[in-house]
C-alpha positions in Angstrom: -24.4 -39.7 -2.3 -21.4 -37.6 -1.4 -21.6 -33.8 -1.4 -18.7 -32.1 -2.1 -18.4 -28.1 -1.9 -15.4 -25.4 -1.6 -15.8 -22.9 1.1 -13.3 -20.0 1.0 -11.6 -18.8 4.2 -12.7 -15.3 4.6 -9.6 -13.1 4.3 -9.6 -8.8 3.6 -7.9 -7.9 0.8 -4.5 -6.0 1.8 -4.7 -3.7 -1.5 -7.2 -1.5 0.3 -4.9 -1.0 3.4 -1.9 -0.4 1.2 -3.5 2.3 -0.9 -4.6 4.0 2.8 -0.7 3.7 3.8 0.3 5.3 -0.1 -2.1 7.6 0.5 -0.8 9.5 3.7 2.5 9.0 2.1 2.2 10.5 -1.5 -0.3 13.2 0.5 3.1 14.1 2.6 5.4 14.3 -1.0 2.4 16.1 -2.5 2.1 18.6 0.7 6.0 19.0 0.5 5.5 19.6 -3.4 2.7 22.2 -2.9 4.9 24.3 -0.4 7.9 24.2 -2.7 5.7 25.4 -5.6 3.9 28.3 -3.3 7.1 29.5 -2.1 8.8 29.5 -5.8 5.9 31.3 -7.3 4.7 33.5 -4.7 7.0 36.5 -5.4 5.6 36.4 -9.2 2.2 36.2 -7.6 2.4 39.3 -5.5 4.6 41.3 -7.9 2.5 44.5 -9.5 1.6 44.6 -13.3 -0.1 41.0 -13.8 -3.3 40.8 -14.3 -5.3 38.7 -12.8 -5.1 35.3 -14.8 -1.6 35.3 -14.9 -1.2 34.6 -11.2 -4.5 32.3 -10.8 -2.5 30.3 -13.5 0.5 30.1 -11.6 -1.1 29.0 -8.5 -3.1 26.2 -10.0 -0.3 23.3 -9.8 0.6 23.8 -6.4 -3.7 24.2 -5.7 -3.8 20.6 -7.5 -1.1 19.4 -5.7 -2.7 20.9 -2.2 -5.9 19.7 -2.9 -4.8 15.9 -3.7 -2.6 15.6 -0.4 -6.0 16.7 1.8 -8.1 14.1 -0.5 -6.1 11.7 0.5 -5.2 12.9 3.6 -9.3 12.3 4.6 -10.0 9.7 2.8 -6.8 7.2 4.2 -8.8 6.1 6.9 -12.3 5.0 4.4 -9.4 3.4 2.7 -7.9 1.5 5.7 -12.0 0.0 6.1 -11.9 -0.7 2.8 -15.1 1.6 1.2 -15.7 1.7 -2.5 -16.9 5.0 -2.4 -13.8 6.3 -0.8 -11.6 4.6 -3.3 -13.7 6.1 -6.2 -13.0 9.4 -5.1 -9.4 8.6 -4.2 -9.4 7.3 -7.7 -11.0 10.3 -9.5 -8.8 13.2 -7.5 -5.8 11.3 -8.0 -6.4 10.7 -11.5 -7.1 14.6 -12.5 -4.0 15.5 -10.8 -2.1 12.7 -12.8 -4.0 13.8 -15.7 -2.9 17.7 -15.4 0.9 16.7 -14.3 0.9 15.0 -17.5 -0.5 17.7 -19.8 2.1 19.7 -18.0 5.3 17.6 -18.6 3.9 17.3 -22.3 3.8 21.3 -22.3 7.5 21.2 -21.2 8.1 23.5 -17.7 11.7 23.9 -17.7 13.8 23.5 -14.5 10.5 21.6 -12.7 10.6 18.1 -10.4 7.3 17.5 -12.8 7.9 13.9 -13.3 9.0 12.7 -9.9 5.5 14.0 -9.0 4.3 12.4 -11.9 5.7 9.0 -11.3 4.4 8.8 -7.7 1.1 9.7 -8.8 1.0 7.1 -11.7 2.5 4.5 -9.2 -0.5 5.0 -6.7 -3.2 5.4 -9.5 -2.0 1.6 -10.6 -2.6 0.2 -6.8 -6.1 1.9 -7.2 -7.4 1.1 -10.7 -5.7 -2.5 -10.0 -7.7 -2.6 -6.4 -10.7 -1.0 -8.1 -10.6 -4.0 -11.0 -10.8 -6.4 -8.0 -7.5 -7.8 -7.4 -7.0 -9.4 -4.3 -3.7 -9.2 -2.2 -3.0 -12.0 -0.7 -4.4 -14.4 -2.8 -7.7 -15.8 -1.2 -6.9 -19.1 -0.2 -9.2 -22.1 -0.6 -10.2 -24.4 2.0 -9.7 -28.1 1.9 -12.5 -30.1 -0.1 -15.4 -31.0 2.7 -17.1 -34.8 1.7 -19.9 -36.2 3.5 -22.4 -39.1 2.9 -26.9 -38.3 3.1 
């Protein structure tokens, strides 16, 4: 009687260390992005006669775009050892912000980088869903056929 079974080689799945590596990178764009926002809006901000929404509104996409770089700033390393829960919340964080630059780009801000911010977050939220959904980079390779005689 022979036996015959498949046995795949085990091999990590790269996705995981790529999202840590576009992590630290789109948090350094996203850091950049913050400052430049900060700096553009802070005279507004500390100008008298606004009342207090105004300037808690014009804060909040630089605060969005602060508070993605550190998520992914301390969560590239959970990434790197390849931890669901840290790609959840990598997932989730960059998601919102994606979802806000959207709404914002759909709301028309005039004279704003809005969609370059926009298309590196969508680019990154693709590596995640598509690591998230279970693709495997590189493709796991199967070993050869074993046969053996009982």
């Amino acid at each position: 009687m022979s036996v015959s079974r498949s046995t795949r080689v085990l091999q990590r799945n790269a996705l995981y260390r790529l999202a840590a590596i576009g992590a630290v990178i789109l948090g350094l764009f996203l850091t950049l992005g913050a400052q430049g926002h900060f700096a553009a809006v802070w005279p507004l901000v500390t100008s008298d006669g606004m009342g207090l929404s105004r300037p808690l509104l014009l804060m909040l996409p630089g605060v969005m775009l602060a508070g993605t770089a550190v998520l992914n700033f301390l969560l590239c390393k959970s990434l790197w050892q390849e931890r669901g829960c840290a790609l959840n919340v990598t997932l989730a964080g960059n998601l919102l912000t994606m979802s806000y630059l959207l709404y914002l780009l759909i709301r028309g801000v005039p004279n704003h980088p809005i969609g370059v911010f926009l298309a590196l977050e969508m680019s990154f939220v693709l590596l995640l869903v598509a690591t998230r959904a279970g693709l495997v980079w590189p493709a796991v390779a199967e070993a050869p056929v074993e046969k053996g005689m009982q």
